[in-house]
C-alpha positions in Angstrom: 87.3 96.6 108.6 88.8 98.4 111.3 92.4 97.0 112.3 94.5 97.2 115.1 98.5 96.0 114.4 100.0 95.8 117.9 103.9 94.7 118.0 107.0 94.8 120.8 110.1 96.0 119.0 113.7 95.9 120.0 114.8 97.8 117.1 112.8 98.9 114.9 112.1 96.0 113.1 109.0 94.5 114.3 107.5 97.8 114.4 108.7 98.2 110.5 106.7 95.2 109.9 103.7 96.7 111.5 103.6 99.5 109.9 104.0 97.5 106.4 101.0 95.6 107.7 98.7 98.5 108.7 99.4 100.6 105.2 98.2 97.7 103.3 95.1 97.0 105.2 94.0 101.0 104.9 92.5 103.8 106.4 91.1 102.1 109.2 94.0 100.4 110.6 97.1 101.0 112.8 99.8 99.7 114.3 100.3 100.7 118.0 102.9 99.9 120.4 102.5 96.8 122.9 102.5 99.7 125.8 100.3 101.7 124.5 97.2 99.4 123.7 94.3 99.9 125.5 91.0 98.2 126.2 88.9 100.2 124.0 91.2 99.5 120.9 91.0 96.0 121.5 87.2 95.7 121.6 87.2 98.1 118.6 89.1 96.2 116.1 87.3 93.4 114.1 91.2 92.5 113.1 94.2 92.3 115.7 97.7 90.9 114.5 100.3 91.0 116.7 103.8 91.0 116.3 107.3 90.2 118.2 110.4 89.6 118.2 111.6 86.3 119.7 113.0 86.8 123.0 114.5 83.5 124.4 112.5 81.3 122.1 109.1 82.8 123.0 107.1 86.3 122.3 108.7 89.3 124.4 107.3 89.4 127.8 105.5 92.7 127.1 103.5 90.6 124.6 102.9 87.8 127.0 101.6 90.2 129.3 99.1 91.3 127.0 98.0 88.3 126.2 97.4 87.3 129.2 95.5 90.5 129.6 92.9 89.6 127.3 90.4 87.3 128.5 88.7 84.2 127.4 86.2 84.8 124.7 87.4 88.4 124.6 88.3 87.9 121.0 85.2 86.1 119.4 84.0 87.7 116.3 87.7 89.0 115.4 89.8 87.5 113.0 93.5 87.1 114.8 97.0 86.9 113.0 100.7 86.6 114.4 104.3 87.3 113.1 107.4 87.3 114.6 111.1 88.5 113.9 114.0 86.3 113.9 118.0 86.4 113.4 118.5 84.5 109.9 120.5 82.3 111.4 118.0 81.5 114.4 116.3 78.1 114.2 114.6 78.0 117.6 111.4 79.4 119.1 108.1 79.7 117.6 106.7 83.2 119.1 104.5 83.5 116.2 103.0 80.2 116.7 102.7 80.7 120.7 101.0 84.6 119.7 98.3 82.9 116.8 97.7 79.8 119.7 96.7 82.3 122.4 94.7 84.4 120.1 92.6 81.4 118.9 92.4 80.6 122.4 90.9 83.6 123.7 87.8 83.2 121.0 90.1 84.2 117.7 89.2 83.0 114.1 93.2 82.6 112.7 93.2 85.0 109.4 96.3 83.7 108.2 98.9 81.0 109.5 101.5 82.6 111.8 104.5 84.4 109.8 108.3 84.9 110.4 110.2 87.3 109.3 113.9 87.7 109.3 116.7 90.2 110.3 120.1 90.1 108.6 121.6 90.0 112.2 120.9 90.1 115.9 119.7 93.9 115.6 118.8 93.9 112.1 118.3 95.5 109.4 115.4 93.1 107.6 116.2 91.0 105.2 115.9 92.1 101.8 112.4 91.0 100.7 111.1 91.1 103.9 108.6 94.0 103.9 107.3 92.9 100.7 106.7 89.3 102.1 104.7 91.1 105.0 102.4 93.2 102.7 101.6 90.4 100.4 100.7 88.3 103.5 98.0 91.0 104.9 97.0 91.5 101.2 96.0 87.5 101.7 94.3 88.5 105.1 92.3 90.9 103.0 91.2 88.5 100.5 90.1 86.3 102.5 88.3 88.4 104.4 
């Protein structure tokens, strides 16, 4: 299974969770940077999770631009996942759930329900836990795969 983690990151955090991601699914997988995905990487994954951080309620705009990059039926025959990072205390915005709708949208087959994952503050660090939480969720993705 060749993977393809692609994530925006503010500081450090989203990309963290990325790179948590890609080490679990293996050899075959990386995590690359929102600006640095290309065309070829996207038709070359059979797996493409993104992640963000939730700017203003929604997925950064670098994300939204990519998404709206890819088009319809682009991603049929590739199982699609989204996560997103969060202030603890932040209740609103669902950037996850926008990313995994868009996916499925563009021809996706949702490998896992959308995930969040918290920062202690504004800039972060993670919360405690929270790499773990990510790696047991793409251990799920590989299960079911």
């Amino acid at each position: 299974m060749k993977s393809l983690i692609i994530f925006d990151s503010n500081f450090g955090n989203t990309k963290r969770l990325a790179e948590a991601v890609a080490r679990t699914f293996g050899k075959n997988s990386r995590a690359v940077n929102v600006n640095d995905v290309t065309d070829a990487m996207i038709d070359a994954a059979d797996t493409i999770v993104i992640g963000s951080p939730i700017n203003i309620w929604m997925p950064s705009f670098k994300t939204m631009s990519l998404l709206w990059k890819i088009g319809k039926n682009r991603l049929q025959g590739k199982r699609v996942a989204a996560f997103d990072t969060r202030y603890s205390r932040q209740t609103a915005g669902n950037a996850a759930g926008l990313i995994a709708e868009s996916l499925v949208k563009r021809g996706g087959t949702l490998a896992a329900p959308p995930q969040r994952f918290y920062v202690v503050d504004m800039i972060g660090p993670l919360k405690d836990g929270e790499l773990s939480r990510a790696e047991s969720w793409a251990k799920g993705m590989l299960q079911e795969a």
